[in-house]
C-alpha positions in Angstrom: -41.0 34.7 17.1 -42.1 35.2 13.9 -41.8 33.0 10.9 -39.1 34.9 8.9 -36.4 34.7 12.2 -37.3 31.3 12.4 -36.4 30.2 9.1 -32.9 32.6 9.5 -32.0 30.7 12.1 -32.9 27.1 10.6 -31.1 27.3 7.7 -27.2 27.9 10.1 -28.5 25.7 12.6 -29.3 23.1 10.4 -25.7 23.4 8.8 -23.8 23.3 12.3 -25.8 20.2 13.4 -24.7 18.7 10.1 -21.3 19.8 10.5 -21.1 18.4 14.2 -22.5 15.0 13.0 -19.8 15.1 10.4 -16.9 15.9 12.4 -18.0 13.3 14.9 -18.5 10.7 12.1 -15.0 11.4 10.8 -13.6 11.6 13.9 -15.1 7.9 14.6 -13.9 6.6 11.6 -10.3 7.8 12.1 -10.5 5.8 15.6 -12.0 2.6 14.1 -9.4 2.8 11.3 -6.2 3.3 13.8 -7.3 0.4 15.8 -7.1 -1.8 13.0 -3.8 -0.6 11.9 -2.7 -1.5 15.5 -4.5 -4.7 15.1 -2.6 -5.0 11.5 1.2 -4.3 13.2 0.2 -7.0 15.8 -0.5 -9.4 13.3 2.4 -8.3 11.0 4.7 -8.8 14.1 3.3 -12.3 15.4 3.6 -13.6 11.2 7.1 -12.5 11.5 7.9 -13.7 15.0 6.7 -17.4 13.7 8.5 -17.0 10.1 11.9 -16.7 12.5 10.9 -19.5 14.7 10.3 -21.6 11.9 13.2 -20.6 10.1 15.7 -20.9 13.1 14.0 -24.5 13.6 14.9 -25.3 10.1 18.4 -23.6 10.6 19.2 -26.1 13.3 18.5 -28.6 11.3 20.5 -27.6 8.5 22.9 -27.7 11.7 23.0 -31.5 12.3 23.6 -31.9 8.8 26.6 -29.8 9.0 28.0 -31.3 11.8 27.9 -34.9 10.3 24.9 -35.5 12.5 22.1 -37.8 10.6 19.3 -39.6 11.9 19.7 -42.9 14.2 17.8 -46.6 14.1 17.0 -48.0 17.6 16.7 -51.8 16.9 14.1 -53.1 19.5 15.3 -56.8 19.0 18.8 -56.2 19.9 17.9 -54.3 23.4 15.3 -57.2 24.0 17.9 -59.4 23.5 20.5 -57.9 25.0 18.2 -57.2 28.1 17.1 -61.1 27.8 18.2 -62.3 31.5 20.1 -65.1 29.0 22.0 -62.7 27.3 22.9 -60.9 30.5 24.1 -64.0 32.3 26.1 -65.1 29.1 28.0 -62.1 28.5 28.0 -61.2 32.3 27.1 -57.4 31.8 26.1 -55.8 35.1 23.5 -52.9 36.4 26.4 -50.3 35.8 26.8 -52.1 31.8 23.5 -52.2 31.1 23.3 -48.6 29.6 26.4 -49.4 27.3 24.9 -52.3 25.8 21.8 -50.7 25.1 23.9 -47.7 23.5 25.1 -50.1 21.4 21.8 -50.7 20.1 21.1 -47.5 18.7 22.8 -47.4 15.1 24.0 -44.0 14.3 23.2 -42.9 10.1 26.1 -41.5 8.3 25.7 -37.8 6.7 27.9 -38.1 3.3 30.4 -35.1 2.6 28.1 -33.4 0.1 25.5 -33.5 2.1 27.6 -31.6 5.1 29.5 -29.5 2.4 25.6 -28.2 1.1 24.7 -27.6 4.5 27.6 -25.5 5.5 26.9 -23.6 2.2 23.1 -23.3 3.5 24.0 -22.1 6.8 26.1 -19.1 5.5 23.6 -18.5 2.5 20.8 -17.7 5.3 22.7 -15.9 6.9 24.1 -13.5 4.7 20.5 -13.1 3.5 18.6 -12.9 6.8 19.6 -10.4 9.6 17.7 -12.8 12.5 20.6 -15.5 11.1 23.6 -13.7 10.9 25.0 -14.3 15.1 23.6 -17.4 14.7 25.4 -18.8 11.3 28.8 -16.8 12.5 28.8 -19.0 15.4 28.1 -22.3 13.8 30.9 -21.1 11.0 33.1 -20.4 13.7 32.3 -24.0 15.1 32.3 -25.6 11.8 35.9 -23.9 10.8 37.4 -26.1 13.4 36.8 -29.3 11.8 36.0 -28.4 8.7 38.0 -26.2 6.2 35.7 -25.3 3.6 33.5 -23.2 6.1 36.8 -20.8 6.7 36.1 -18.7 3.6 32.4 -19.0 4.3 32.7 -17.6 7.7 35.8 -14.5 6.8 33.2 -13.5 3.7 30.0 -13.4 6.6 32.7 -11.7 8.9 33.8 -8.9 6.1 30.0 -8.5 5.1 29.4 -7.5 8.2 32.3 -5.3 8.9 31.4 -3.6 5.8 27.6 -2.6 6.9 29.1 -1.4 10.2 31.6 0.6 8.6 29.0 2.0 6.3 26.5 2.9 9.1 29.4 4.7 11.1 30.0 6.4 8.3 26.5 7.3 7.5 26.0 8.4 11.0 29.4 11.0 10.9 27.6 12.2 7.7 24.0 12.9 8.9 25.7 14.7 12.5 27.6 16.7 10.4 25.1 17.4 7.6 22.8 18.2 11.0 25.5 20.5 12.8 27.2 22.4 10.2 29.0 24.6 12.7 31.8 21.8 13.4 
């Protein structure tokens, strides 16, 4: 081979090994880049998954409120007393009584109506505003409207809202098939 045919040669060859090296480099990157997306959408989806727990653990909360549910006091000095052998004797509670007595040990904290009123405000505020509360606050409104009155319009208003998106995606949907099939 002579000189002249060599450098012919090494001037294409030299762009098709550059061109391969490319490609592969690219092609690489583009599998390095949708891993992390992947890795991203995981991450998006377990953020969100704990955003609902934590808001479904603060809905229930909200929930206790609601239903006139506040926080209790367990006075250790009354169930030591009443569980004195003393006290037992004196009052002549038996085995089978014992659990009573103790239950009257444990004082129940009063929720005040506000405080109830708010929370069945809260509960249909979330979930008019987020989709992973809207079963969950129409079934505590639907609870709630049988003792309390106020969360009657709270629950029709949830109810009609989502009538209204159903309706609207029905709708939507007849649209898009017909838009799609002309021919009908």
């Amino acid at each position: 081979m002579e000189l002249s045919t060599i450098k012919e040669w090494l001037v294409p060859a030299s762009t098709c090994i550059t061109l391969i090296t490319a490609s592969i480099g690219g092609w690489l990157s583009l599998r390095e880049y949708r891993l992390k997306v992947k890795a991203d959408i995981r991450l998006t989806q377990s953020t969100e998954l704990e955003a609902d727990i934590k808001l479904l653990k603060l809905f229930t909360e909200i929930m206790n409120i609601a239903h006139a549910r506040g926080g209790v006091q367990v006075s250790e000095k009354a169930i030591e007393k009443i569980l004195s052998p003393e006290v037992i004797k004196e009052l002549g509670i038996t085995k089978i009584d014992i659990k009573a007595a103790i239950d009257n040990a444990v004082i129940s904290l009063p929720v005040g109506i506000a405080a109830q009123d708010a929370a069945i405000c809260a509960i249909w505020v979330l979930g008019k505003r987020h989709n992973v509360l809207k079963p969950v606050a129409i079934q505590a409104l639907m609870t709630l409207s049988g003792f309390k009155t106020e969360a009657i319009s709270y629950l029709e208003d949830i109810q009609a809202n989502c009538q209204e998106k159903v309706l609207a995606t029905t709708i939507l949907t007849r649209v898009s098939d017909q838009v799609a099939r002309p021919d009908r």
